[in-house]
Every structure is written in C-alpha cells, then in structure tokens.
GUMARLUM-751127 format. One record per residue: residue in three letters; z, y, x of N, C-alpha, C, CB in turn. Coordinates in steps of 0.001 Angstrom, whole numbers, always signed. Each point is the difference from the previous one (the first is absolute). Glycine has a CB too. Layout:
GUMARLUM-751127
 res     nc3     nc2     nc1    cac3    cac2    cac1     cc3     cc2     cc1    cbc3    cbc2    cbc1
 Ala       Z       Y       X       Z       Y       X       Z       Y       X       Z       Y       X
...
//
This chain:
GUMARLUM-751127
 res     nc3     nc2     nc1    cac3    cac2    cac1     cc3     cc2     cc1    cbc3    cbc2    cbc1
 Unk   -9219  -94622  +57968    -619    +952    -939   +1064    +923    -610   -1825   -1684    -517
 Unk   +3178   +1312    +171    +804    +735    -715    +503    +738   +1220    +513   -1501   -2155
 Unk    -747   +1428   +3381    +843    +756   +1292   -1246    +937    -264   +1576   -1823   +2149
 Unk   -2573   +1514   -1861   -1018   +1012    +144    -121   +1309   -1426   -1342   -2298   +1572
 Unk   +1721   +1699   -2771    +278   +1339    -793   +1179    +471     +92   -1368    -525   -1437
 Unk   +2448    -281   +1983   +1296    +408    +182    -279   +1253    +895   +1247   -2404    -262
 Unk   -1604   +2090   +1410    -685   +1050    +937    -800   +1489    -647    -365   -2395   +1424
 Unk    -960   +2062   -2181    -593   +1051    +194   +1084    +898   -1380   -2954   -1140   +1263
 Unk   +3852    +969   -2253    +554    +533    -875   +1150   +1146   +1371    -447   -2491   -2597
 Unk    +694   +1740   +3005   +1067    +650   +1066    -504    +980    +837   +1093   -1974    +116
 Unk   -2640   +1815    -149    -939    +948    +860    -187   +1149    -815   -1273   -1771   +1219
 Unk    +862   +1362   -2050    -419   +1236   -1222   +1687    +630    -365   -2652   -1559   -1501
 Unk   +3577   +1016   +1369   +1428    +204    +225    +160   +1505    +674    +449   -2743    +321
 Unk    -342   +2303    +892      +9    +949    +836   -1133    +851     +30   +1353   -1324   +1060
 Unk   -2440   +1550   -1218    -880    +756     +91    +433   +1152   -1164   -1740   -1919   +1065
 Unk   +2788   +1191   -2505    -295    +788   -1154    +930   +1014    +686    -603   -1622   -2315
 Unk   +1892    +894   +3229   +1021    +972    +371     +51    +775    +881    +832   -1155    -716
 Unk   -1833   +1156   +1736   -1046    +684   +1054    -908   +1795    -623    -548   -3315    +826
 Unk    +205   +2598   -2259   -1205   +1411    -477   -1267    -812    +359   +1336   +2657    +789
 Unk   -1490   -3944    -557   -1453    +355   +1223    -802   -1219   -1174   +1037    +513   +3702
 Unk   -1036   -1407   -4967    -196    -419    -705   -1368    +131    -959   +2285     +12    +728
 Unk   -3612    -327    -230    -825    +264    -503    -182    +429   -1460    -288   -1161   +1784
 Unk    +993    +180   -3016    -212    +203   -1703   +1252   +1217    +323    -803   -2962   -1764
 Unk   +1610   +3079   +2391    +790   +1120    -333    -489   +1256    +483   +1760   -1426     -35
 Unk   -2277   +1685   +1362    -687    +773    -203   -1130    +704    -593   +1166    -749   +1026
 Unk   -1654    +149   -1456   -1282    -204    -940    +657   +1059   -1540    -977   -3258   +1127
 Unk   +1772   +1981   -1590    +843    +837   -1086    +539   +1485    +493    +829   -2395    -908
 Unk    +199   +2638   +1433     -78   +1422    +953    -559   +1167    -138     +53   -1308   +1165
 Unk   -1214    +760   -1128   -1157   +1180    +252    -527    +199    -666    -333    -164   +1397
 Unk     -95    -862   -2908    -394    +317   -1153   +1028    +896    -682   -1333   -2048      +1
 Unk   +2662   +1666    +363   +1074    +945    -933    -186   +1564    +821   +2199   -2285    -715
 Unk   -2318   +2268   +1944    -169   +1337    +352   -1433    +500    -586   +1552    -361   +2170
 Unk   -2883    -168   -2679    -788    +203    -213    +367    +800   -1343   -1072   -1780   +1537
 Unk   +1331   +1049   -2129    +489    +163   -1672   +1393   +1327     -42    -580   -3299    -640
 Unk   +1218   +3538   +1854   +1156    +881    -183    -686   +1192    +371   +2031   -1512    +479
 Unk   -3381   +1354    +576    -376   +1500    +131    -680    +526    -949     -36    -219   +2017
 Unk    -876    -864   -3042    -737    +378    -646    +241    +635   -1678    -920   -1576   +1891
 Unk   +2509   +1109   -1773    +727    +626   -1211    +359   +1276    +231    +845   -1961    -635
 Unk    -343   +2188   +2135    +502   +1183     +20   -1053   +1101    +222   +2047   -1102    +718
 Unk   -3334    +807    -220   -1436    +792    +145     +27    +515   -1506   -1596   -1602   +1960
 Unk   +1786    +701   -2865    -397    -285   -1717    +759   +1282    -604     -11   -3038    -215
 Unk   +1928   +2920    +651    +684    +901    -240     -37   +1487    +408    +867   -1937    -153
 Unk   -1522   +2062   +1364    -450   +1021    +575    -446    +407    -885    -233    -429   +1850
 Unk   -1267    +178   -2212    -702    +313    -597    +387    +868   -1458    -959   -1890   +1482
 Unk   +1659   +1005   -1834    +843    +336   -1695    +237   +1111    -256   +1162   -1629     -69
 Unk    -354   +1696   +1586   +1386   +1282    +240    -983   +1398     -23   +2090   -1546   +2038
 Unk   -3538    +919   -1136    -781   +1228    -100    -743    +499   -1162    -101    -556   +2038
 Unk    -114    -518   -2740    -701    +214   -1275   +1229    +836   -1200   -1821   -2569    +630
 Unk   +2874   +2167    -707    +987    +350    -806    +719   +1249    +246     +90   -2205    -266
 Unk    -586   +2872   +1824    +549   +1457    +651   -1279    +929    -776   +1271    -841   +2947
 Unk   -2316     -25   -3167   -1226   +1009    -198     +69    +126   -1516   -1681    -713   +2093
 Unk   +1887    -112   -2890     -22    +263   -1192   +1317   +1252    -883   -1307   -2705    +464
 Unk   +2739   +2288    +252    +665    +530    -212    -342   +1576    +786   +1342   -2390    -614
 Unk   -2035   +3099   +1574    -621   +1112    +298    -957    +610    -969    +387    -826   +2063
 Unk   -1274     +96   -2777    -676    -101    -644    +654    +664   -1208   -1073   -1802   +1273
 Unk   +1957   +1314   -1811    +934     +16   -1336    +750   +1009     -20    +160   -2118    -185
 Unk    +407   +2667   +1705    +888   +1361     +90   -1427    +980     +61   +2701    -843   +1597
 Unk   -3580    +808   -1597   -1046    +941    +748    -375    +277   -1361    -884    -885   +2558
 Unk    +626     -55   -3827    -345    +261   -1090   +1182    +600   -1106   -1804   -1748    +785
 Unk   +2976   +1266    -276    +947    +304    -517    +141   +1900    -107    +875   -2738    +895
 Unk   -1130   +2987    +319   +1016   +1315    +402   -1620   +1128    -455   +2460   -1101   +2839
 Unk   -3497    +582   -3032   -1319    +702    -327    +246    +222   -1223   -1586    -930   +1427
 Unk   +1974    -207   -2438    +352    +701   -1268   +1061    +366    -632   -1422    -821    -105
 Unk   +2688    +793   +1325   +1137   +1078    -329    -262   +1246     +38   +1312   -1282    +745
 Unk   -2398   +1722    +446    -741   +1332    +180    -762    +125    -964      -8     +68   +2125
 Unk    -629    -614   -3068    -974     -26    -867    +820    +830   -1203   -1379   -2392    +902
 Unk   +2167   +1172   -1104   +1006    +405   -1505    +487    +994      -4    +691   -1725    -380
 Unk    +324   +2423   +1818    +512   +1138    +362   -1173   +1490    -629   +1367   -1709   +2397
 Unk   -2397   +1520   -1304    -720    +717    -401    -330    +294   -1739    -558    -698   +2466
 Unk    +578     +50   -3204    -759    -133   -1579   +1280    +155    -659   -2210   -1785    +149
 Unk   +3457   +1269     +25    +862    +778    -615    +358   +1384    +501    +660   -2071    -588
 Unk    -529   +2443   +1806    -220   +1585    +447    -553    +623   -1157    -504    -351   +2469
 Unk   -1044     -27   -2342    -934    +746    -888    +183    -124   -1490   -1524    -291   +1778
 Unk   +1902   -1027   -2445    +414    +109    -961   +1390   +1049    -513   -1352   -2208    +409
 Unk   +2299   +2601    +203    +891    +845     +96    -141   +1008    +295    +812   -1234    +192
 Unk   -1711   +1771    +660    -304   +1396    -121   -1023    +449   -1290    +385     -55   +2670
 Unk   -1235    -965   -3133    -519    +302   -1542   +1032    +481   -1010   -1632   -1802    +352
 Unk   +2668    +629    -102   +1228     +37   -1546    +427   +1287    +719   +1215   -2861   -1073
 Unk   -1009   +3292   +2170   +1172   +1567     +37   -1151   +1230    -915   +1579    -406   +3321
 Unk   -2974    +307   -2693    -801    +824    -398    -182    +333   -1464    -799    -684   +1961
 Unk    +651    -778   -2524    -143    +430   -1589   +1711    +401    -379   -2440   -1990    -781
 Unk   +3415   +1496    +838    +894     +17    -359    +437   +1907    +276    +237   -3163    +361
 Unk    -751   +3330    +491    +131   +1844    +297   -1238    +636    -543   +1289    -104   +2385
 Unk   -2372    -149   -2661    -786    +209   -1005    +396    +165   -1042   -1086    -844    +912
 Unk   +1620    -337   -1490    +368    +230   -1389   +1225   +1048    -320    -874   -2407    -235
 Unk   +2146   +2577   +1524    +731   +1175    -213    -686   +1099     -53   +1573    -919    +900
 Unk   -2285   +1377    -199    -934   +1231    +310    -615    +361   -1378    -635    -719   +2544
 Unk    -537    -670   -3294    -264    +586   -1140    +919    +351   -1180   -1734    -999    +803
 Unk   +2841    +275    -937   +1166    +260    -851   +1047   +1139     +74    -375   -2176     +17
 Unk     +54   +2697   +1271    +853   +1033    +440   -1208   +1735      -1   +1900   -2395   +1843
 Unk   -2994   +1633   -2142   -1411    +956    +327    +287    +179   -2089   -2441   -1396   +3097
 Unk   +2446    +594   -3873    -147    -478   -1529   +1552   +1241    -337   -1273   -3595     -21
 Unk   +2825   +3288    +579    +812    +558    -532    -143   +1278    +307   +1179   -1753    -124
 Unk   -1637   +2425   +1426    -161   +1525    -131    -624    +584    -972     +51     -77   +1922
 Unk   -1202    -814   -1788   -1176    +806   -1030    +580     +91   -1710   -2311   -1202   +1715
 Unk   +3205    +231   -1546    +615    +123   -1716    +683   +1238     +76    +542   -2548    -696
 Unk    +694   +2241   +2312    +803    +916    -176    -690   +1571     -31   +1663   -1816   +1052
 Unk   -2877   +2196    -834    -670   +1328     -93    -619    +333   -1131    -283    -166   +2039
 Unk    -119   -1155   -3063    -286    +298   -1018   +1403    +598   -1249   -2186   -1793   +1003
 Unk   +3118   +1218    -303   +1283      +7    -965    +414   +1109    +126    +715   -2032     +85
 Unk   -1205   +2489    +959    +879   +1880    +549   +1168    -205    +673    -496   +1411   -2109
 Unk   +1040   -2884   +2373   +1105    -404    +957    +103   +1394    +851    -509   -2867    +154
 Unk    -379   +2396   +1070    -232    +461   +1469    -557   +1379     -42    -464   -2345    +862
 Unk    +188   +2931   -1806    -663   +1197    +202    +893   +1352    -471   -2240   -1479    -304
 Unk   +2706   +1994   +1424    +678   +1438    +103    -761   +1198     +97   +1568   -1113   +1020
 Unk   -1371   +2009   -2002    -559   +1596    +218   +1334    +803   +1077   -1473    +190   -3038
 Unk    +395     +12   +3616    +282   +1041   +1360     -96   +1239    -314    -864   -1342   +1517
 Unk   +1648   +1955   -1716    -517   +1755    +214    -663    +821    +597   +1236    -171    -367
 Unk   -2003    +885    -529   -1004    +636   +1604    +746    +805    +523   -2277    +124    -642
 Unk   +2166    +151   +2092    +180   +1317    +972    -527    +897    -407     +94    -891   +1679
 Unk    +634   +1944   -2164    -919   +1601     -41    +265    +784    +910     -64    +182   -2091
 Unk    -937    +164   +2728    +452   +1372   +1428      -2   +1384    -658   -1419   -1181   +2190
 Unk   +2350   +2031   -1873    +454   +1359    -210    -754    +496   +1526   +2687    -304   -1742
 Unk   -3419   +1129    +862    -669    +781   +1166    +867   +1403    +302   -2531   -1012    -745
 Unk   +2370   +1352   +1889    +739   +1626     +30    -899    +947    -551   +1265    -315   +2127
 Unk    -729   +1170   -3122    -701    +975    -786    -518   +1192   +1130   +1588    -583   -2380
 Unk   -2770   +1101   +2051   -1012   +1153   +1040   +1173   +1389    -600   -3627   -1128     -94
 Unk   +3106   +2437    +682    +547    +541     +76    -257    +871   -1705    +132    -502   +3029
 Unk   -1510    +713   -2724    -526    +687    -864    +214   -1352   -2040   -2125   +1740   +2981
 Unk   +2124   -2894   -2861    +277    -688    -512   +1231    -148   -1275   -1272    -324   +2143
 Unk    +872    +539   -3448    +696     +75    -709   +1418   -1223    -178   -2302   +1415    -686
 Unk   +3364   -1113     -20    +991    -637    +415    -417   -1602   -1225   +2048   +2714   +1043
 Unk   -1853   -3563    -529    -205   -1270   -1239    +609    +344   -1290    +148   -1845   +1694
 Unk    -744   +1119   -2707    +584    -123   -1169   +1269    -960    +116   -2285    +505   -1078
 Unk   +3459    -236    +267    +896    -981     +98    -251   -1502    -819   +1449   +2169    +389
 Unk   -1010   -3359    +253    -607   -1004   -1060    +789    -211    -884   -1173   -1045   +1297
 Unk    +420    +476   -2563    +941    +182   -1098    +582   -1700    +117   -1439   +2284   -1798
 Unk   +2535   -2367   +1600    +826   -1343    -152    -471   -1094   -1142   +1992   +1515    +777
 Unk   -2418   -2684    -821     -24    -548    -760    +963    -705   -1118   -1453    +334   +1608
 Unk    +958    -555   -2336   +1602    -740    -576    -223   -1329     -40    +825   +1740   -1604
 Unk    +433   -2059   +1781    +211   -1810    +645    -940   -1043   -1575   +3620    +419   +1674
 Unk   -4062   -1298   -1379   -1061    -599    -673   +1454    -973    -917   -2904     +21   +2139
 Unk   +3100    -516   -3452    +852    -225    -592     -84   -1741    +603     -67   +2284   -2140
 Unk    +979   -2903   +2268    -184   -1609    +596    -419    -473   -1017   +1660    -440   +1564
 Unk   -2277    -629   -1362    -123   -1093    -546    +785    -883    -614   -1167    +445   +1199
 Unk   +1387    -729   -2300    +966    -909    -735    -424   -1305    +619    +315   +1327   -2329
 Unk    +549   -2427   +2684    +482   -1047    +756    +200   -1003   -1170   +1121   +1367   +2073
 Unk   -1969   -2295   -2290    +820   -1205   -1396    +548   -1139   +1184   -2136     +58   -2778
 Unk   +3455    -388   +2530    +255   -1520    +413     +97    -772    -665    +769    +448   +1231
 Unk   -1602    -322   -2409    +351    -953   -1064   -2173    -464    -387   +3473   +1600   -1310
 Unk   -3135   -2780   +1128   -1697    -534    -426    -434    +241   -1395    +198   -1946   +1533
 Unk   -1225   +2048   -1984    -480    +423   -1087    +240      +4   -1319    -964    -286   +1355
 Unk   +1123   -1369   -1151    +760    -361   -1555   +1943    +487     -42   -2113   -2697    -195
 Unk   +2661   +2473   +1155    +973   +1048    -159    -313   +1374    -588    +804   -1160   +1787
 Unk   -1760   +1756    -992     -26   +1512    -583    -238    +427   -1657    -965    +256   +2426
 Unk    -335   -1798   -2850      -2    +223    -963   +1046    -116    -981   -1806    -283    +828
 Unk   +2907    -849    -465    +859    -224    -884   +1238   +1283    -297    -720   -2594    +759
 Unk    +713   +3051    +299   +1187   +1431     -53    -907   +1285    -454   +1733    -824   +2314
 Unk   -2796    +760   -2531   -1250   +1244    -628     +65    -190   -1676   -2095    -246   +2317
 Unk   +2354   -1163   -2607    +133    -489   -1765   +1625    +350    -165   -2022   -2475    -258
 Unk   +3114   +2203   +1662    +829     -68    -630    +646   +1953     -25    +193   -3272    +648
 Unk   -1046   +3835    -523    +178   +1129    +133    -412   +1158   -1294    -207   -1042   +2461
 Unk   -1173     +86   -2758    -529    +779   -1109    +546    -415   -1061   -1891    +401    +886
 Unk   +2939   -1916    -962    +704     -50   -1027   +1132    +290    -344   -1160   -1011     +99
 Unk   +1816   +1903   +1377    +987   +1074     -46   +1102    -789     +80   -1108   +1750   -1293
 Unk    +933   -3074   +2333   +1104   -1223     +86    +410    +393   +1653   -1203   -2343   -1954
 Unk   +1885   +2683   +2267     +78    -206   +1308    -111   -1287    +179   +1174   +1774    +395
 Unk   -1497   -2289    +963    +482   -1404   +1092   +1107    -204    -100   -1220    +248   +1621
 Unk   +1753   -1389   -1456   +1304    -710     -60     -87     -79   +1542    +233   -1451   -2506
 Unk   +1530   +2343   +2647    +252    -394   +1608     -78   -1729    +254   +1825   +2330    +250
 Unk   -2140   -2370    +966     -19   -1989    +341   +1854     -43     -32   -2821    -696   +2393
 Unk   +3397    -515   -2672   +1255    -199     +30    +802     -37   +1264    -668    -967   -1864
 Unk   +1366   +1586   +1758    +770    -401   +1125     +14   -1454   +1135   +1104   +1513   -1759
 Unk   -1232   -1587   +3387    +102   -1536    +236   +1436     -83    -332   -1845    -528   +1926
 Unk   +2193    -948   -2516   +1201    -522    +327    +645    -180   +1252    -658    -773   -1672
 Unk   +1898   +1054   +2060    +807    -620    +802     -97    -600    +114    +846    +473     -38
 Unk    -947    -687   +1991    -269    -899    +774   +1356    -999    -144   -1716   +1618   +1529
 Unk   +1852   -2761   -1762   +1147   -1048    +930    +214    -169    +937    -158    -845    -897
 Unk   +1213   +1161   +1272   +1125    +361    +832    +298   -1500    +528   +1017   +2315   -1387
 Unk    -909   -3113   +2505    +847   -1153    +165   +1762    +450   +1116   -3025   -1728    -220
 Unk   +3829   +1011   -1220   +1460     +93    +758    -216    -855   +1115   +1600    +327   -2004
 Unk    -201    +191   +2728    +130    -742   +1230    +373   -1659    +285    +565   +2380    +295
 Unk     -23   -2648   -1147    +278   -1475    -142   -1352    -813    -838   +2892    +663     -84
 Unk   -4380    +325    -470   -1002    -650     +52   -1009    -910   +1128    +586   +1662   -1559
 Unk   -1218   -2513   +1372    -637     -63   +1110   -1619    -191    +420   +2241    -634      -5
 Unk   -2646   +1529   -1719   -1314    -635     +64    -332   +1507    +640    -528   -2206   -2227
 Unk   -1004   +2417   +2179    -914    +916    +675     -69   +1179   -1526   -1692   -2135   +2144
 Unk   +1242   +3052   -1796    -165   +1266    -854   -1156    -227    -580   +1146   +1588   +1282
 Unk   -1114   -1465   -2643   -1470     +33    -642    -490   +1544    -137    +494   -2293   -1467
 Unk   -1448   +2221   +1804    -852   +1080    -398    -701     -96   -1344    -273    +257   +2334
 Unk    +974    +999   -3204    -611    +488   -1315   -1403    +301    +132   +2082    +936    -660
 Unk   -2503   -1231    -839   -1550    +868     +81    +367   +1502    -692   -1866   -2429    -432
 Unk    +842   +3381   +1155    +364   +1470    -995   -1731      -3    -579   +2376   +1966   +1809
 Unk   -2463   -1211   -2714   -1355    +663    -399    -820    +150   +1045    +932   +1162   -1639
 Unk    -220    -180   +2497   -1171    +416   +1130    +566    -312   +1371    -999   +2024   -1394
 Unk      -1   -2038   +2215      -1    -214   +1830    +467    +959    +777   -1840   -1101    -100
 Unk   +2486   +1231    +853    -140   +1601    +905    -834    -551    +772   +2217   +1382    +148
 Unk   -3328    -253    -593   -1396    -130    +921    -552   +1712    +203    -877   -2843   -1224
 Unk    +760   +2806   +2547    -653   +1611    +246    -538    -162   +1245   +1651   +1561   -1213
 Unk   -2572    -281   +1635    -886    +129   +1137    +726   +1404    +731   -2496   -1232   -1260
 Unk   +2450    +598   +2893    +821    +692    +701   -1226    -299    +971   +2869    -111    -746
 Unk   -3413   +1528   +1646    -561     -71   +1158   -1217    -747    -227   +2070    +215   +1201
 Unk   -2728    -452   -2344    -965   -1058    -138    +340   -1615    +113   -1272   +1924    +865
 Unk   +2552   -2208    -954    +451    -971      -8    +756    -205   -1951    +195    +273   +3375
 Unk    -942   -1931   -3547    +716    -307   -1668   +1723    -290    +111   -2551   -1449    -931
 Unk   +3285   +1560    +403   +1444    -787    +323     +88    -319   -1498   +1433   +1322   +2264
 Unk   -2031   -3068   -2465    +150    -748   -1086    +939   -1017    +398   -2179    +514    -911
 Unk   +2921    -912    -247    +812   -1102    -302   +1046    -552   +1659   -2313    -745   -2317
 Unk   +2606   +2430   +2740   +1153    -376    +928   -1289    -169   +1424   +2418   -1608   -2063
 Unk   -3465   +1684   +2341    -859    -257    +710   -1188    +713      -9   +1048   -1741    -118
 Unk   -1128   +2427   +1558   -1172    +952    +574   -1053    -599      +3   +1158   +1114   +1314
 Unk   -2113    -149   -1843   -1700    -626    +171    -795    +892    +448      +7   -1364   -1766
 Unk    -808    +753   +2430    -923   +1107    +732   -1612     +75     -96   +1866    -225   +1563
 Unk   -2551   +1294   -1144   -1483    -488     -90    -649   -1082    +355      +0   +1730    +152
 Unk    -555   -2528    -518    -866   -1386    +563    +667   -1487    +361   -1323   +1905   +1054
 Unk   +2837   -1399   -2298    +672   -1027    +163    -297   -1136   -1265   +1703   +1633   +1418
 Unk   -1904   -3177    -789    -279    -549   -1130   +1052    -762   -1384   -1837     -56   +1951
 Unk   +1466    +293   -2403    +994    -141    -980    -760    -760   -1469   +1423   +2377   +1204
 Unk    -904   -2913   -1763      -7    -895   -1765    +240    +726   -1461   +1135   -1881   +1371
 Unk   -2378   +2451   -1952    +650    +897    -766    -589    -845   -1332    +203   +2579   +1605
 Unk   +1014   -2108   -1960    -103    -599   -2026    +542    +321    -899    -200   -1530    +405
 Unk    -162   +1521   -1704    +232    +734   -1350    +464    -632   -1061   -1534   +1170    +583
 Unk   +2481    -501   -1403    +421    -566   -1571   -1043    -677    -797   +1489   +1871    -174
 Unk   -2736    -669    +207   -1092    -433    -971    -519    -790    +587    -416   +1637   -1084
 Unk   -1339   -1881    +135    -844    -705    +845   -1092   +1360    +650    +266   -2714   -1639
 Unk    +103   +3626   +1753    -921    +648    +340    -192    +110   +2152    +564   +1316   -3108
 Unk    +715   -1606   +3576    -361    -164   +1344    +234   -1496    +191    +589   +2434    +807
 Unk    +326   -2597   -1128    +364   -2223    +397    +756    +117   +1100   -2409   -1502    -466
 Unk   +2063    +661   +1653    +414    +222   +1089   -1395    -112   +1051   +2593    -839    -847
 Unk   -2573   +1127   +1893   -1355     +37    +942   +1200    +669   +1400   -2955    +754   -2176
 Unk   +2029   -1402   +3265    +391    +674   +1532    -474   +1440    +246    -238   -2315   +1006
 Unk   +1135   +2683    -606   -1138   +1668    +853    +842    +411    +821   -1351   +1277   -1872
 Unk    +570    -295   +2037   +1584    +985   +1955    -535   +1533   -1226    -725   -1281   +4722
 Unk   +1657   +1641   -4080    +256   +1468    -191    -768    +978    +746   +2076    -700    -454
 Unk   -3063   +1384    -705   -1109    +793    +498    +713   +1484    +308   -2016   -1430   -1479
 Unk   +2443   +1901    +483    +737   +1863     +20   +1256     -66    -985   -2584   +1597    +138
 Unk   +3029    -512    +760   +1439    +229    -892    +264   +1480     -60   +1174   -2237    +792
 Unk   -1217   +2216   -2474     +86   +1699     -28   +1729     +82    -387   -2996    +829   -1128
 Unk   +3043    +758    +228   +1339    -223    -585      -4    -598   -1460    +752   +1935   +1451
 Unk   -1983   -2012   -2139    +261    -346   -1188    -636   -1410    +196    +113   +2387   -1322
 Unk    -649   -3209   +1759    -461   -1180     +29    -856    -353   +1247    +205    +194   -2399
 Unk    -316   -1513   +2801    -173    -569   +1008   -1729    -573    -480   +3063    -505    +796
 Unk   -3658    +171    +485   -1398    -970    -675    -184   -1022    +787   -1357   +1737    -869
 Unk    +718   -3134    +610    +362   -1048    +286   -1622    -455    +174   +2675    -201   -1192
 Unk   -2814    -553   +2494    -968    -302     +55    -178   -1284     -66    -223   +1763    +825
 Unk   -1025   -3201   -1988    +173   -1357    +232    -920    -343   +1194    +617    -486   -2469
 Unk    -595    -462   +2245    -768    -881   +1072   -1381    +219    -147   +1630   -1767     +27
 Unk   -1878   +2152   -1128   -1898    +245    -220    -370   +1375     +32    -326   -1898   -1644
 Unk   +2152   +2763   +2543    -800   +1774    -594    +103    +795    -632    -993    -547    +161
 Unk   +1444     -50   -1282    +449    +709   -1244   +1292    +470    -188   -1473   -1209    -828
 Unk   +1303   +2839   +1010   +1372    +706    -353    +546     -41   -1241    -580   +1344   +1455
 Unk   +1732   -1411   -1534    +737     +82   -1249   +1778    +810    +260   -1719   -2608    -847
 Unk   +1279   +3867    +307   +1269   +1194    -185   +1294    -494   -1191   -2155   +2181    +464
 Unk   +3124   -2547    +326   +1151    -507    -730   +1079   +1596     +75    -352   -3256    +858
 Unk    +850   +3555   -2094    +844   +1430    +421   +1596    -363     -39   -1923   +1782   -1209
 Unk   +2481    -871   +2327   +1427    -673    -231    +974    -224    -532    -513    +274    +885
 Unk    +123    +803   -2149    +810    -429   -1792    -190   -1230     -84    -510   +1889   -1516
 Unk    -607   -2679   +1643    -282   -1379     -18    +862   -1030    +686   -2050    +908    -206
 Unk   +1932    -423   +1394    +677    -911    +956   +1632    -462    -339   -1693   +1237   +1750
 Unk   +2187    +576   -2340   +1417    +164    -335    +623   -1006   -1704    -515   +2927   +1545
 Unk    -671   -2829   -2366    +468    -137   -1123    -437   -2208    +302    -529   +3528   -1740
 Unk      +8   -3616   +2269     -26   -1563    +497    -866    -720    -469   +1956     -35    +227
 Unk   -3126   +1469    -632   -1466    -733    -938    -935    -796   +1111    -302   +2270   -1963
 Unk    +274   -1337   +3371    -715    -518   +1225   +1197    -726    +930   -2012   +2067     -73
 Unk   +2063   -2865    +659    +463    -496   +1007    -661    -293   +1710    +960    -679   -2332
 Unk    -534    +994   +3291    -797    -111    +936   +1126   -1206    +952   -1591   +2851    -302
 Unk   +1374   -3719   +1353    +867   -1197   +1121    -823    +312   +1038    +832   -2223   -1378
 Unk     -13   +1737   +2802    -860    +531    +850    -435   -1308    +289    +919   +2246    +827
 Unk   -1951   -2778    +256    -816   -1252    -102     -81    +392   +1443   -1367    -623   -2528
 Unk   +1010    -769   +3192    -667     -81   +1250    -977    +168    +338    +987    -884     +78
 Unk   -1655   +2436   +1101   -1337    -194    +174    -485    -853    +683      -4   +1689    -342
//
C-alpha cells in the first residue's frame, strides 16, 4: 500500500513537471480566465476615461469661446461710453468756451472797389476815424481797488511793499543746500497763453489744486479752463467756474499745485 502511493505521488510528480496535470491545469485556465477578464475590464476604463476627458476639453474650450466673446463685448461697451463721455465733455467745454467769447474772432468784411463809370462822379473821400480810447485793464481784485480808492481820498498815498531781503549766499567750505527766501510776491505772468507760476508752466486743461488764505475758496481740485492776461478761470469737478486774477496768484492770496490727471 505505501509502494502504491509511493507510486501514484511520483506520477502526479512528473505529470506536474510535464504541464499535462489535471488540478494544474484546471487552475491555469481559471487564471487565464480571470487575466482576460481584467484586462477586457481595463479596456473598457481606458475607453470610458478617453470619453469623459473629450467630453471635459469639448466643454472646456466652448466656454473659453463663450467668455472671450462677452468680454469682447463687454469692452467694446466700456471704450464706447468712455468716448461718449469725452465727446459730451468736450461737446460741454466748447459750448462754454463760445459762451465766454474764448473762440470767437471778428473777421473783417471784404469790401470790393468797383471801377468808377465814366460819366460817374469822383467818390467822396472817407473821413478817418479816431482810434476808440482802450480800455483800462485792473490787475488788482476789488477789495484792493477799494482799499487804494479810500487811501486816495484820504490823500495817503500806498506804502511801497518793502524791499525782499537778501538772499543767503552759501560759502564754499559750507555744505548744506541753499534756502530759498520768501518775497511778498511770485514772478507770475502769461506768455503765449501759457501761466509761468511759481518757477512752473501751466497750461489750458491742466489739472491742478487750488487754494486760499481765506475761507472763501479752501482748497478743491480743478484743471485749468482759460487764461487771459489779467486772470485765469478754473474749472471744479461739478462745472463751476471760478476767475482767480494774477495779482492774486502773485501776492500769495490764491495758490494753485499741479495734480495728477
């Protein structure tokens, strides 16, 4: 009995080392069963996970085109109003500037000289006009005027303004920086339609910070509406002109800074 299992172990032995082993083949083929049916499984996955990710670029790139589009359009709105609103503001400053008499020049008319007929008496000669007397010019504001009108009728002249003091000088073995004195007044004047205040050119529609000793202006933003020779006018943010004259500017009652538009 022990030869006879001795035997059939040695049979199955060799059969395992053969391939040809019934439970081993058996096993075998279930594992190939199970290896195709994972990789059918994975197939599958690979296809399901190609479609979704298609799916995701397909939705993706629809509402990059989407957004593109709507900010386009949103941006061509903002250019539109934004040039709108120059147009009406630029439509708003003419119409001031025509009410102000800025922009408006008298032209001379053309007169044609006809050739005189024969029979045609000779013209009268024209008589010359005489030049129209100018206009007196104040650079000075009201309550100035009034104060030199009292000091006149009380037979006081004005007191010249004092002399500025001498500037300081730094020697050479100094090493600080030069101070700048204050004087009474600014050199401030209009050249070409251009202001030249406090060492610095200003021009029409430039914005600038203007403010006062009193409380009657304060300080407020505006740009620069017109510039004559006796005073400049200032436009705020709501419109409202306000004529500063350049006795003002000079004697240091108005102050104007330039600001960022």
């Amino acid at each position: 009995m022990y030869q006879d299992k001795l035997a059939s172990l040695k049979k199955q032995l060799q059969q395992l080392e053969d391939g040809i082993h019934p439970e081993y083949l058996k096993r075998v083929k279930r594992l190939e069963h199970q290896l195709h049916e994972r990789l059918r499984l994975n197939k599958i996955y690979k296809d399901h996970m190609y479609e979704v990710v298609d799916r995701e670029y397909v939705a993706e790139k629809k509402a990059a085109a989407k957004e593109f589009e709507e900010k386009k359009v949103e941006l061509q709105e903002n250019l539109l109003s934004d040039f709108e609103d120059k147009r009406k503001m630029i439509e708003s400053e003419r119409h001031s500037m025509e009410l102000n008499g800025d922009s408006t020049e008298v032209k001379p008319m053309m007169k044609r000289i006809l050739r005189r007929r024969a029979n045609e008496p000779a013209p009268a000669p024209e008589k010359r006009r005489k030049p129209l007397a100018t206009a007196l010019t104040f650079m000075l504001d009201d309550r100035d005027i009034d104060a030199d009108l009292r000091a006149i009728a009380r037979a006081e002249p004005p007191r010249a303004p004092p002399p500025p003091p001498p500037r300081k000088r730094l020697s050479s073995n100094n090493c600080e920086s030069p101070v700048r004195e204050n004087s009474d007044t600014t050199d401030t004047r209009v050249e070409d339609g251009k202001l030249l205040y406090d060492r610095r050119w200003y021009h029409r529609g430039q914005s600038v910070y203007v403010s006062s000793t009193g409380r009657e202006l304060g300080r407020f933003p505006a740009h620069i509406h017109a510039i004559t020779d006796e005073a400049i006018w200032v436009k705020k943010t709501n419109l409202e002109r306000i004529r500063i004259y350049i006795s003002q500017l000079a004697r240091g009652k108005v102050t104007i800074k330039r600001r960022a538009s």
